[in-house]
DOFI-594160 format. One line per 4 residues: for each residue x, y, z of C-alpha. Coordinates in nm, 3 decimals, decimal comma, always signed. Layout:
X Y Z; ... .
This chain:
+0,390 -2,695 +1,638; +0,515 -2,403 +1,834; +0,805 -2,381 +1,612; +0,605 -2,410 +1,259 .
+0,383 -2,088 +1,443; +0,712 -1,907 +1,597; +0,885 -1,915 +1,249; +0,548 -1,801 +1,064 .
+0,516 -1,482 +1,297; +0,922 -1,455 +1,259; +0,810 -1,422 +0,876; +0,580 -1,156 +0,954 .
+0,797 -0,942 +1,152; +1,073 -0,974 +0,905; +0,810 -0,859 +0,579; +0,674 -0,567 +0,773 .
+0,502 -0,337 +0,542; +0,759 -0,122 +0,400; +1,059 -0,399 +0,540; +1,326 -0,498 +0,268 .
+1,221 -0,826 +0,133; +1,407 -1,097 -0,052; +1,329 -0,985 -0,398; +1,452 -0,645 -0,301 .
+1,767 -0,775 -0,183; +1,823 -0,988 -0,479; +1,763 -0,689 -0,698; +2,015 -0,458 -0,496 .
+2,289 -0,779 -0,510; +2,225 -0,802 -0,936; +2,200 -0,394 -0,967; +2,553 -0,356 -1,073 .
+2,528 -0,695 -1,353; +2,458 -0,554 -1,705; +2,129 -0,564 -1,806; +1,979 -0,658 -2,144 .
+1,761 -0,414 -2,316; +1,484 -0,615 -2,391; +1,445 -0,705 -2,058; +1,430 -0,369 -1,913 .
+1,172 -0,270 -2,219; +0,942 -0,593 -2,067; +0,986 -0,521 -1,715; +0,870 -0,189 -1,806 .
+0,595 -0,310 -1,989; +0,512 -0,526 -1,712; +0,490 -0,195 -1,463; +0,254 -0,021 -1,671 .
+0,022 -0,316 -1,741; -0,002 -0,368 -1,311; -0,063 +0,007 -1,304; -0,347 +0,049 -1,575 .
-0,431 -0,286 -1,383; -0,514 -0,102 -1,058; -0,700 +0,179 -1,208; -0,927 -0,048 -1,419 .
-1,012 -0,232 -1,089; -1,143 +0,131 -0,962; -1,366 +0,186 -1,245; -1,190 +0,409 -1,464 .
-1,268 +0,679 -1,617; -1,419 +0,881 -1,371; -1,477 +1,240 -1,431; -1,271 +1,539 -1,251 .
-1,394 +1,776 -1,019; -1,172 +2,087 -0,995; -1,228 +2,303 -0,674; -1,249 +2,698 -0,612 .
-0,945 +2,648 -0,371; -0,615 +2,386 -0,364; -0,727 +2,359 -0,010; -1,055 +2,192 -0,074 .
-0,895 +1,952 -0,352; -0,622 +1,878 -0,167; -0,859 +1,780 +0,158; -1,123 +1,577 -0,058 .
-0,798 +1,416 -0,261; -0,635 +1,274 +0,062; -0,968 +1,235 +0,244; -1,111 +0,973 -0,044 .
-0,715 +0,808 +0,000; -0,741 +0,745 +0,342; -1,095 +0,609 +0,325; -0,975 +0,350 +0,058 .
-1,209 +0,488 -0,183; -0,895 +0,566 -0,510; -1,232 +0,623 -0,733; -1,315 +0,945 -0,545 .
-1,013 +1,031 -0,495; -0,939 +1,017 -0,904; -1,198 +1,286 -0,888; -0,973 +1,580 -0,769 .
-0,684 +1,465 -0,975; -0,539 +1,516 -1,330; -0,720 +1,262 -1,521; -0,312 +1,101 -1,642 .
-0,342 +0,985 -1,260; +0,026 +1,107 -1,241; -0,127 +1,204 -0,878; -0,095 +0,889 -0,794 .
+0,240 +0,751 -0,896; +0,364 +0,696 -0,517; +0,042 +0,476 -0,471; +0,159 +0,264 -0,781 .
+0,528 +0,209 -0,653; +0,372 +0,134 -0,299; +0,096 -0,144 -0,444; +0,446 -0,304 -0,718 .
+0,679 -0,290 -0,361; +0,434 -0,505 -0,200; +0,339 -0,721 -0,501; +0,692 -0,801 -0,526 .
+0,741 -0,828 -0,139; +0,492 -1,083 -0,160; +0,608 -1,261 -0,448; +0,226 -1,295 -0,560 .
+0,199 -1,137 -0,857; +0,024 -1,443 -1,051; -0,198 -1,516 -0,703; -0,485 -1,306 -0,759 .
-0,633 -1,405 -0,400; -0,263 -1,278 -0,272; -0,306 -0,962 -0,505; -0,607 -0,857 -0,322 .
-0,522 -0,944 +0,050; -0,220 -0,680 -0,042; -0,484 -0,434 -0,179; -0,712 -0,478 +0,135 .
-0,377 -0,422 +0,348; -0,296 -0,110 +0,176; -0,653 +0,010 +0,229; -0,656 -0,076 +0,616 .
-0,319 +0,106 +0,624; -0,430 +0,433 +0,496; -0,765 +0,408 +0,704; -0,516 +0,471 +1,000 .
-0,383 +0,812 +0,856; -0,544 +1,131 +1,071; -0,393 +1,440 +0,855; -0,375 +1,795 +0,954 .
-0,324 +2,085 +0,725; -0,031 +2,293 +0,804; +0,031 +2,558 +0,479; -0,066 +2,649 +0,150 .
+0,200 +2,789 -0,102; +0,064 +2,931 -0,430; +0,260 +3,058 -0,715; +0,026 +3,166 -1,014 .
-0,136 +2,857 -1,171; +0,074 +2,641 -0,875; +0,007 +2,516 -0,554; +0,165 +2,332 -0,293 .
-0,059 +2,208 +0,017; +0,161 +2,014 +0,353; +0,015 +1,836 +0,600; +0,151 +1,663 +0,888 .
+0,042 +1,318 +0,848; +0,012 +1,092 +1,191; +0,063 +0,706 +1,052; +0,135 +0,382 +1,226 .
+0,528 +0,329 +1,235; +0,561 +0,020 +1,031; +0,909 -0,050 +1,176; +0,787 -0,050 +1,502 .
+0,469 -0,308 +1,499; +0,533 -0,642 +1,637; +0,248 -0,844 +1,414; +0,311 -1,161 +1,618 .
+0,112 -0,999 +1,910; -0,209 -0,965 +1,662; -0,174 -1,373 +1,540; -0,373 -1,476 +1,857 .
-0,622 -1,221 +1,790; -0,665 -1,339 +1,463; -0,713 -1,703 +1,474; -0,950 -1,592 +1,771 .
-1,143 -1,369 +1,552; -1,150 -1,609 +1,301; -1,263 -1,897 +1,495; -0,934 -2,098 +1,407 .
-0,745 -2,317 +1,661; -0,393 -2,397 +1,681; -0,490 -2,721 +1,583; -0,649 -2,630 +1,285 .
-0,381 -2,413 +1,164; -0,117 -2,705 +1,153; -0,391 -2,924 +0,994; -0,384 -2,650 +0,716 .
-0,022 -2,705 +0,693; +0,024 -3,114 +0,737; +0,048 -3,281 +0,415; +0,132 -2,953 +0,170 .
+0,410 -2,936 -0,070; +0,673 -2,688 +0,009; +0,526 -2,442 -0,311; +0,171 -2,478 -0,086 .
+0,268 -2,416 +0,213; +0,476 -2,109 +0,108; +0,127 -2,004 -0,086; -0,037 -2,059 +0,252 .
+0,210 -1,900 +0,463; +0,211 -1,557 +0,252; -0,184 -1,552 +0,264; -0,187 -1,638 +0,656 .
+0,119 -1,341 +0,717; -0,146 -1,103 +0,455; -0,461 -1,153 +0,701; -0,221 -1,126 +1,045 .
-0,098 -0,771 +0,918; -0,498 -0,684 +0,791; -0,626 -0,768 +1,125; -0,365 -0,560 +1,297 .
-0,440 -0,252 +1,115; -0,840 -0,295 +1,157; -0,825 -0,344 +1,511; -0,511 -0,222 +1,635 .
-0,568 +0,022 +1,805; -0,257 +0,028 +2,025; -0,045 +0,049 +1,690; +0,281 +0,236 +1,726 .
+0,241 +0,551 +1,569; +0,480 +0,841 +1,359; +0,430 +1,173 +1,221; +0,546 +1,262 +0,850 .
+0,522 +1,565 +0,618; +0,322 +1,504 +0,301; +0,298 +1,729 +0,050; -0,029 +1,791 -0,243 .
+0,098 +1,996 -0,538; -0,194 +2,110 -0,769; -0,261 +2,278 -1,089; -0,510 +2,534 -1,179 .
-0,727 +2,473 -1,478; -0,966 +2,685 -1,611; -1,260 +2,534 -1,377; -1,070 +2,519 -1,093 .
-0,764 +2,333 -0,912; -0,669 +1,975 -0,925; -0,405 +1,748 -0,773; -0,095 +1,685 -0,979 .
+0,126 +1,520 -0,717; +0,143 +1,374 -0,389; +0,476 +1,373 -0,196; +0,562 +1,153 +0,070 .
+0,185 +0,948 +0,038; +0,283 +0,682 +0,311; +0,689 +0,684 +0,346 .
């Protein structure tokens, strides 16, 4: 039992948030193998589908609100982010959502960290991670640069280190919180085919990592520069870019 548990918090560990996972790897080891054009045009096509996919889930279209300053946009923008709320956020934002193009390549890396692209359960345990992750950001504005119709707001961002957080110190906490025994958990596991327990194992790594971030408060803890860039229109400014977002 205690090595079943030890290897499924070793799992954890090793697919830390932004950690390089196996389907990384395997894509860095096959980068340099000729690729056929059709399959770049469906990968591609794959992409934008699990984009407009994450936008539909937030209600799209919403209607813009452009502010009197890049300031205020920038603020409400990043404030409706870190809250979990993208709807709001979409608010302050060119309505092609190009705003939010590091938030797309953040929700794919994880996807594809995962491996659970066809698991919609999986699919939104990595949503509800991503959302307890940004609920930990505390921002504060440092400058405002503006060139004509251009803008550029930075903001030191404080954000828990991801490389640093040992998630097998939040598993106890977790099967505590959840009312779940060590005996339970390896009657979960007895009897499953190797394709369910690595199902199981993924979801059970997805909930560690969510309680961590909702109750760790003791989470290790970086600052980074992130950067709004905004365009005036002729009611007022929205965001066009975010720089830096969570990395």
């Amino acid at each position: 039992m205690k090595k079943i548990l030890s290897f499924i918090m070793l799992c954890v560990a090793v697919l830390a948030l932004f950690g390089c996972s196996k389907t990384e790897k395997t894509a860095k080891k096959t980068e340099s193998e000729p690729k056929k054009t059709t399959e770049k045009v469906q990968k591609k096509e794959e992409e934008s589908k699990e984009d407009a996919e994450l936008f539909e889930e937030e209600n799209a279209p919403v209607e813009t609100i452009a502010e009197t300053s890049p300031e205020e946009a920038a603020d409400k923008c990043l404030d409706a982010l870190y809250a979990g709320n993208l709807t709001e956020a979409r608010k302050y934002s060119a309505p092609d959502d190009s705003a939010f193009k590091e938030l797309t390549e953040l929700r794919r890396k994880m996807m594809e960290s995962f491996e659970v692209m066809d698991n919609q359960n999986l699919k939104e345990k990595v949503n509800t991670l991503i959302a307890a992750t940004f609920k930990q950001f505390q921002k504060t504005r440092n400058e405002t640069k503006i060139n004509g119709n251009s803008a550029a707001v930075t903001y030191s961002v404080s954000m828990p280190d991801m490389s640093g957080i040992d998630y097998s110190k939040y598993s106890d906490g977790y099967m505590n919180a959840s009312g779940i025994t060590q005996e339970q958990l390896m009657s979960q596991i007895e009897g499953m085919t190797e394709a369910e327990s690595e199902e199981w194992s993924k979801g059970y790594m997805l909930d560690v990592m969510i309680y961590a971030f909702e109750n760790g408060g003791d989470l290790p803890r970086t600052t980074k520069t992130t950067t709004v860039y905004l365009d005036k229109t002729d009611s007022g400014w929205l965001v066009s870019k975010i720089e830096n977002l969570a990395n």
